[in-house]
C-alpha positions as CSV (number, residue, x, y, z in Angstrom):
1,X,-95.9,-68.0,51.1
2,X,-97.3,-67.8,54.7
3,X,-101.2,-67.6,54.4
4,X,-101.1,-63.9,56.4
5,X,-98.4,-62.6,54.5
6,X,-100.5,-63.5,51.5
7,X,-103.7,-61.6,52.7
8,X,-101.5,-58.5,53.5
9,X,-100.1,-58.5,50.0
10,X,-103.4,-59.4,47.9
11,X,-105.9,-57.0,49.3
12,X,-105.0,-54.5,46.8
13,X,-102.5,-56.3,44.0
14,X,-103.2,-56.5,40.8
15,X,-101.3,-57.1,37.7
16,X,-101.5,-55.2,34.1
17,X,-100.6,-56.7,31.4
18,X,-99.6,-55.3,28.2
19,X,-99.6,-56.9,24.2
20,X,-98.7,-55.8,21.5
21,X,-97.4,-52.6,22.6
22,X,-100.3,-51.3,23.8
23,X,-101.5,-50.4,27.4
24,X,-105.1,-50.2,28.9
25,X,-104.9,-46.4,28.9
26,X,-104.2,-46.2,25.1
27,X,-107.5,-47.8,24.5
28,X,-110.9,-45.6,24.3
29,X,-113.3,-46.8,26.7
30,X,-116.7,-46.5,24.6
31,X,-115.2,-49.3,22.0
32,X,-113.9,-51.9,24.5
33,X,-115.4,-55.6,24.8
34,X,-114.2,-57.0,28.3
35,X,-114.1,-60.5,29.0
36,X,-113.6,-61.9,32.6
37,X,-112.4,-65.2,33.4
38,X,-112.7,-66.4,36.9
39,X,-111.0,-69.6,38.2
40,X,-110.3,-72.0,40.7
41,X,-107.9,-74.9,41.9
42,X,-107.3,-77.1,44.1
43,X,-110.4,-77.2,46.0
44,X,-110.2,-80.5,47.4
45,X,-113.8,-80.8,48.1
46,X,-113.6,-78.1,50.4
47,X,-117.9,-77.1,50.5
48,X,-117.9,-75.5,53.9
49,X,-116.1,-72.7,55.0
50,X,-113.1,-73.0,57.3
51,X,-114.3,-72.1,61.0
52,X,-113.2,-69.9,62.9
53,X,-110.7,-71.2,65.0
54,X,-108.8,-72.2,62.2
55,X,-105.0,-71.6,62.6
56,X,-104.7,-70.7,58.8
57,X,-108.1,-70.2,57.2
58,X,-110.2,-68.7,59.8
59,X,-113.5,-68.3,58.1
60,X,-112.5,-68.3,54.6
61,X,-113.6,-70.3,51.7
62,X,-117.4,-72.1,51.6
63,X,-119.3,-72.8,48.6
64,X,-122.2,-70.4,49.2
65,X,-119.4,-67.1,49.8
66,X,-117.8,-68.1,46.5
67,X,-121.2,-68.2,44.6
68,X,-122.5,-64.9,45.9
69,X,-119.5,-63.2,44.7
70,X,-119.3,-65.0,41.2
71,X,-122.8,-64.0,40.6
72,X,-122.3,-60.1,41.7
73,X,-119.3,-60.5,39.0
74,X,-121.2,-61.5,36.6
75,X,-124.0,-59.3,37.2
76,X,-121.4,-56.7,36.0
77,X,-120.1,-57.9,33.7
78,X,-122.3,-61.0,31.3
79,X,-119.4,-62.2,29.8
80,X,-117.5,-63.8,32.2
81,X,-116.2,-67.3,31.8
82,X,-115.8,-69.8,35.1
83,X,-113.3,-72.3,35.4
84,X,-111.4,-74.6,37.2
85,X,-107.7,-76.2,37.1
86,X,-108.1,-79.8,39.0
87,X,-108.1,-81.7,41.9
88,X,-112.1,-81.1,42.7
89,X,-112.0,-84.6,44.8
90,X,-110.1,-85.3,47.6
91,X,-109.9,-83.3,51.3
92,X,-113.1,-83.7,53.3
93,X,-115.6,-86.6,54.4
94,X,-118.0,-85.0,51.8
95,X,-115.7,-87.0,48.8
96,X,-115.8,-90.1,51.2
97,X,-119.2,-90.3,51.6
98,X,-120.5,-89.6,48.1
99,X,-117.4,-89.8,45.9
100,X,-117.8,-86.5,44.0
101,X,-121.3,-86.1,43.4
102,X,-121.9,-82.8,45.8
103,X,-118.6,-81.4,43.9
104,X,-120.0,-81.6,40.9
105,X,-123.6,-80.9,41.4
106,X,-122.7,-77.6,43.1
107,X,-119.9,-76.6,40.4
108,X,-123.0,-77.1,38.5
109,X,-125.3,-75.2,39.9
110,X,-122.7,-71.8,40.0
111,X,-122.5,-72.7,36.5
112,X,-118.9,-73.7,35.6
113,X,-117.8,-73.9,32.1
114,X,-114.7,-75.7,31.8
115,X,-112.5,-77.2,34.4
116,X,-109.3,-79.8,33.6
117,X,-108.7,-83.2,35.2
118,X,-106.1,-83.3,38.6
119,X,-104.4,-86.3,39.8
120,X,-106.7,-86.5,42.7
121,X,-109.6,-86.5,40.3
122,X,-108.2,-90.5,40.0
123,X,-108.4,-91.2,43.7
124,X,-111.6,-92.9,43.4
125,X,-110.8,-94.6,40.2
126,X,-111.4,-93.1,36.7
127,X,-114.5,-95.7,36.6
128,X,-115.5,-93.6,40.0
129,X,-114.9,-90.3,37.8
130,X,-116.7,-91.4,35.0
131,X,-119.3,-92.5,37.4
132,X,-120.3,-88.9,38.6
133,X,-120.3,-87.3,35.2
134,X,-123.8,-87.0,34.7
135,X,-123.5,-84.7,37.7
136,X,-121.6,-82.2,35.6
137,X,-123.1,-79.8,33.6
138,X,-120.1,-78.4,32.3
139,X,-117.2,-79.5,30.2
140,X,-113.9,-81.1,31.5
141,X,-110.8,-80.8,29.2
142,X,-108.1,-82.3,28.9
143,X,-105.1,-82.6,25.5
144,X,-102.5,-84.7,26.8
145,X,-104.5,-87.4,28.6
146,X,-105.1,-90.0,26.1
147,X,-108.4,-91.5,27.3
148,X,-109.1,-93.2,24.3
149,X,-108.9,-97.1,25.5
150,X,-110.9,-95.8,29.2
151,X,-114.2,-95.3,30.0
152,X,-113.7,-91.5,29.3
153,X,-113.1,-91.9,25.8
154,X,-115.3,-89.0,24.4
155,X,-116.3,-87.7,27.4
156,X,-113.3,-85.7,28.2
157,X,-112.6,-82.9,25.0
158,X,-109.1,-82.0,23.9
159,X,-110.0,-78.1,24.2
160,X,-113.6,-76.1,23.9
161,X,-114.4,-72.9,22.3
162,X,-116.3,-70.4,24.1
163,X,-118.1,-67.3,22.3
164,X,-118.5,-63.9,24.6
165,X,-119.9,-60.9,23.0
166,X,-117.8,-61.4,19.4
167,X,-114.2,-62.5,21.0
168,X,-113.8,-66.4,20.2
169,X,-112.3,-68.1,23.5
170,X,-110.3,-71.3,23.2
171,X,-109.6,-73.5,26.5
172,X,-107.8,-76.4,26.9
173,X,-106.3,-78.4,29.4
174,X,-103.0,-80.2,30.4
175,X,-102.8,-83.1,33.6
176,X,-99.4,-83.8,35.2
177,X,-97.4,-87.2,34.8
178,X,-99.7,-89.4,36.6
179,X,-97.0,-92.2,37.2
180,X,-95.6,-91.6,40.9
181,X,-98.8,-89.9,42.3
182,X,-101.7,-92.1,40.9
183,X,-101.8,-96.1,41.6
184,X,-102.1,-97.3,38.1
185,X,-105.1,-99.2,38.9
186,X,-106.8,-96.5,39.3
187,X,-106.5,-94.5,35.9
188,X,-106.1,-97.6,34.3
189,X,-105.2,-97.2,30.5
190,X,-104.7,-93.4,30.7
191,X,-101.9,-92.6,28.6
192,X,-99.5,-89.4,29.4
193,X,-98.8,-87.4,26.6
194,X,-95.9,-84.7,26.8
195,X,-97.7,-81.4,27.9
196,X,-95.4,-78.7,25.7
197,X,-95.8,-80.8,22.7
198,X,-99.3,-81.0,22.7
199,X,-99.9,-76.9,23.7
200,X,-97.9,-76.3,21.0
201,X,-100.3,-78.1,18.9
202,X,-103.3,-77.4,20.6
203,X,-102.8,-73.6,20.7
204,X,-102.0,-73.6,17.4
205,X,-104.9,-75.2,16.2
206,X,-107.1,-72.6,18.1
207,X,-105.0,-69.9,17.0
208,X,-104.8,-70.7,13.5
209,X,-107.4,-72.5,12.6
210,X,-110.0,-72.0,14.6
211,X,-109.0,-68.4,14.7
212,X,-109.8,-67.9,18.4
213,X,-108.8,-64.2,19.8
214,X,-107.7,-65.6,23.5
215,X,-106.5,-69.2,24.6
216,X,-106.4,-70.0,27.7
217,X,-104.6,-73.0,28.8
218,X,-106.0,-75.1,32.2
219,X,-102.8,-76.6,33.7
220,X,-102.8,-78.9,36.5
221,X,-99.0,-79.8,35.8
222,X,-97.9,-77.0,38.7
223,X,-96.5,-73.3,39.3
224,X,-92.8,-74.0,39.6
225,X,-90.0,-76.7,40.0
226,X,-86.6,-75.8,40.8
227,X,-85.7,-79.6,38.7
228,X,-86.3,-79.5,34.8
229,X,-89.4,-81.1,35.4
230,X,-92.3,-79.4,33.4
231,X,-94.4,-76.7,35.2
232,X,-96.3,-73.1,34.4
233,X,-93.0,-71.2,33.8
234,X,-91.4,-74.0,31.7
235,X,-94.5,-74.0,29.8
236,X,-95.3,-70.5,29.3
237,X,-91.3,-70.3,28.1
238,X,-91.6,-72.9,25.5
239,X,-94.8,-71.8,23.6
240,X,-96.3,-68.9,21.8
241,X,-100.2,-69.2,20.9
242,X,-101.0,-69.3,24.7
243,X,-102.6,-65.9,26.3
244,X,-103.5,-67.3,29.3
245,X,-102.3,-70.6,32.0
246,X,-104.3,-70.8,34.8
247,X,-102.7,-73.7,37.0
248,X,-103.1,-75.9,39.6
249,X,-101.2,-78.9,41.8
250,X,-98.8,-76.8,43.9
251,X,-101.4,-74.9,45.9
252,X,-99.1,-71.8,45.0
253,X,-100.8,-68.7,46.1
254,X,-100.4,-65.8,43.9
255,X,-101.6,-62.5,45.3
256,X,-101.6,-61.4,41.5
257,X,-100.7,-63.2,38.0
258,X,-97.1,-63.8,37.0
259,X,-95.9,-62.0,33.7
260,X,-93.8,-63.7,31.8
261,X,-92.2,-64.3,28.7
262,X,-92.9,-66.8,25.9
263,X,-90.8,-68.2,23.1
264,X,-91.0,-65.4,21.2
265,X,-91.0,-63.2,23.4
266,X,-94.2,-62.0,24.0
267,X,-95.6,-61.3,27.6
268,X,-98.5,-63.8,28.9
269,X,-100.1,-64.4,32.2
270,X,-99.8,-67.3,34.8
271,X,-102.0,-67.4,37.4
272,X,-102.9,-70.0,40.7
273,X,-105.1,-69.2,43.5
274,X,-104.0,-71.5,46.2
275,X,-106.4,-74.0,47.4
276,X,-109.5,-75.1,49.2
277,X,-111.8,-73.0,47.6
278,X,-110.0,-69.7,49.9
279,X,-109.4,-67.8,47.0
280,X,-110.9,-66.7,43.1
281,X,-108.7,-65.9,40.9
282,X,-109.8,-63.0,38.3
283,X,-108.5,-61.6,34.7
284,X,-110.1,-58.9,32.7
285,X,-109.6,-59.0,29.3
286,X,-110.3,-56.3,27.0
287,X,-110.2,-56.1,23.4
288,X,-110.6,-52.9,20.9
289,X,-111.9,-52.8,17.9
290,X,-109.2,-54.4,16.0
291,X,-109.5,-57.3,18.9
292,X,-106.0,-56.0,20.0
293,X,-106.2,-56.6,23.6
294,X,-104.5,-56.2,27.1
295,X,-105.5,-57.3,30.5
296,X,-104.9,-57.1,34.5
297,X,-105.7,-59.7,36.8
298,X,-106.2,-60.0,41.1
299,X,-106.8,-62.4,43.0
300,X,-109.9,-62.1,45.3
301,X,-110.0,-63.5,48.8
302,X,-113.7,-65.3,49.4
């Protein structure tokens, strides 16, 4: 989508979603916990903002824009959960000069708490990853990459459970095929696990056993192939515990979050906000007091 057709279309779009027959009109407001999730991908160590000659980005994007709206979001609303869907490293001088460190130390500082593992992530070598670790604060997550004979082992979860006022939040994250788009050298021993077996299972567990009330899933494995290659859509259509996949990889820009339909059914959200830090995506969640919940989403221009 061209980048000024996008801005026309996303000043004002939002998308509702509905479960379990219910709309957000049916709830009363006095007895409603809201939970927002905010999210990025793709931002390709993109710190500065775009200038202003830019052909397509004319003084969007920046660090320091992003951080003033998350914190006027959050300052309405305390439970909000930040997060990101891969590919922090690779785009600007700033990841060839210090190899991720300013990346991280500023995700750190606007106070990320989850973000998944992109194939670009690799570019400086998952012993370069590994190295700027210590820079993050938050928690990276990541079920089909089996790290187990790297230097991530135990340093990279499966899935994290987050607690906002009551409602029990389960994230977890999914990396596309790296064989084609990462040198082998540089993720080493990584082992690719097939991404719609392990939701299944992963969801599950956080569904069932840990008894969480949302899941989200953090996707780097893409928006949309017209091939049979796995992507968001395939994904959503194939499983049934997940609430929530926030992607990354294609740079797609949605101007709102796709509805779709999962295995059984059931509608769900996908969302992507582009790329280069341009865009934050937003869902409001908001559960009664049977924890019955619906949602609408936008996506916010920085």
């Amino acid at each position: 989508m061209k980048r000024r057709k996008f801005i026309q279309q996303s000043t004002a779009a939002t998308a509702y979603l509905t479960l379990g027959g219910l709309s957000l009109q049916s709830f009363s407001t006095n007895t409603l916990k809201h939970i927002t999730i905010l999210h990025t991908n793709d931002v390709h160590s993109h710190i500065e903002p775009f200038p202003a000659d830019d052909i397509d980005y004319p003084n969007l994007g920046g660090v320091a824009r992003r951080s003033t709206l998350i914190e006027k979001i959050r300052q309405e609303n305390p439970n909000t959960l930040l997060l990101d869907a891969g590919d922090i490293f690779q785009g600007t001088p700033y990841f060839n000069i210090y190899g991720g460190e300013i990346e991280f130390k500023l995700m750190s500082q606007l106070k990320y708490d989850a973000a998944t593992i992109g194939n670009h992530d690799f570019d400086n070598s998952i012993n370069g990853l590994y190295a700027q670790l210590p820079n993050a604060t938050f928690t990276f997550v990541s079920a089909n990459y089996d790290f187990s004979k790297t230097v991530l082992n135990n340093h990279v979860k499966p899935y994290k459970i987050f607690v906002k006022d009551g409602i029990k939040i389960g994230v977890f994250g999914l990396g596309i095929e790296l064989e084609g788009l990462v040198d082998p050298k540089n993720y080493k021993e990584t082992k690719y696990l097939n991404p719609v077996e392990i939701a299944k299972n992963v969801s599950k567990t956080l569904k069932e056993e840990e008894h969480c009330d949302l899941v989200i899933c953090l996707s780097h494995l893409g928006y949309h192939y017209k091939s049979d290659k796995i992507d968001d859509l395939k994904l959503a259509s194939q499983t049934k515990d997940i609430d929530l996949i926030i992607g990354g990889h294609t740079h797609t820009f949605l101007p709102k979050p796709t509805i779709t339909k999962n295995v059984a059914g059931e509608n769900m959200l996908v969302n992507q906000v582009g790329c280069y830090g341009i865009n934050l995506g937003r869902i409001d969640f908001y559960f009664d007091d049977n924890k019955k919940k619906t949602s609408k989403g936008t996506t916010i221009i920085v």
